[in-house]
N, C-alpha and C positions, 0 to 999 in steps of 0.2 A: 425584490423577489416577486414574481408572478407567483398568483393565486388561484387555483381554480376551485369552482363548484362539484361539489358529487351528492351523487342520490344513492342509497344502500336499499335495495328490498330484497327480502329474508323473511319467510313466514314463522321464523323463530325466531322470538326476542331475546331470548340470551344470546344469539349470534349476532344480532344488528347492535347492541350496544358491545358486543365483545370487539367487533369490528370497530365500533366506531371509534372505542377508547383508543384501540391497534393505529388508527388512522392518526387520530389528535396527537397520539405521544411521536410514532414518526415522521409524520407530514403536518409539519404547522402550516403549511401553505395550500393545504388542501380544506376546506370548507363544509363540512356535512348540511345540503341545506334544508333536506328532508329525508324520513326515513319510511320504510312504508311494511306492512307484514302483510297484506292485500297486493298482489300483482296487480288485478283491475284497478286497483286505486293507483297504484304508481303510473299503469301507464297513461291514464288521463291525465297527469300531474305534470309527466314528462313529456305530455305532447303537448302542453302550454306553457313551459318552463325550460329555458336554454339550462342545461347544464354541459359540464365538461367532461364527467366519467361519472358514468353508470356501475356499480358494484350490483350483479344479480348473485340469486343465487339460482340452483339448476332444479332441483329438484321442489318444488310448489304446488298445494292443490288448486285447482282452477286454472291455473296458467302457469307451465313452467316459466324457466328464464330462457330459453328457446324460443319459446313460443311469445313470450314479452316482448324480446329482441327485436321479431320478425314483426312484429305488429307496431313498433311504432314509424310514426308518419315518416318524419324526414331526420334520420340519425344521423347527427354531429356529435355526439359523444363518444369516446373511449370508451371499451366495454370491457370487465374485470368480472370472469365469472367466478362466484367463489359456490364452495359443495365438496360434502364428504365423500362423495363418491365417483371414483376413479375411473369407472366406464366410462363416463363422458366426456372425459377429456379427449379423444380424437373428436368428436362433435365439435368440441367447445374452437379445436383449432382451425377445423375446416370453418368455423363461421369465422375468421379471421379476427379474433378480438386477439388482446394485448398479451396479458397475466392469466395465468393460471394457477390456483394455490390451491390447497386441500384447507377445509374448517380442521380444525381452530387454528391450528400453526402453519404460518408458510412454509411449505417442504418443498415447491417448487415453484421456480419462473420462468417463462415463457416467452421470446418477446417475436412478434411475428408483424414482416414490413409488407 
């Protein structure tokens, strides 16, 4: 079974381990190998760090996940925005990322080629 790498940033720690437990119980083949509640710190991380899917979240002080998105160097990762709030999912699909779900419970998905 292939395995890939993900990176979670979420300026809220109950979300980032809410997610990650989410992750480990249904994806054993997926790997959390940093988490980050600092945008600027993630994307210094992820601009020296292959990963395979990125989990942002949307709504962030200092840098949304928009704004993360756009700013890093050269994207090879899938991008999975997660955020409680509903407006920005036209946003979220014109940047052409994967998934789209609402915190805390997946209500929806999205898959865009």
């Amino acid at each position: 079974m292939k395995t890939y790498k993900a990176i979670l940033v979420d300026d809220e720690h109950s979300a980032l381990q809410n997610l990650k437990k989410k992750i480990e119980k249904v994806c054993p083949n997926v790997y959390v190998i940093a988490t980050f509640q600092d945008p600027k710190m993630a994307l210094n991380y992820i601009n020296s760090h292959a990963t395979d899917i990125l989990f942002l979240d949307i709504q962030m002080p200092g840098l949304n996940g928009f704004e993360l998105l756009n700013s890093i160097n050269e994207l090879k990762s899938q991008v999975i925005f997660s955020t409680a709030y509903g407006e920005y999912a036209l946003e979220a699909i014109k940047k052409t990322l994967l998934i789209i779900y609402s915190n805390p419970l997946i209500t929806q998905s999205s898959k865009r080629h």
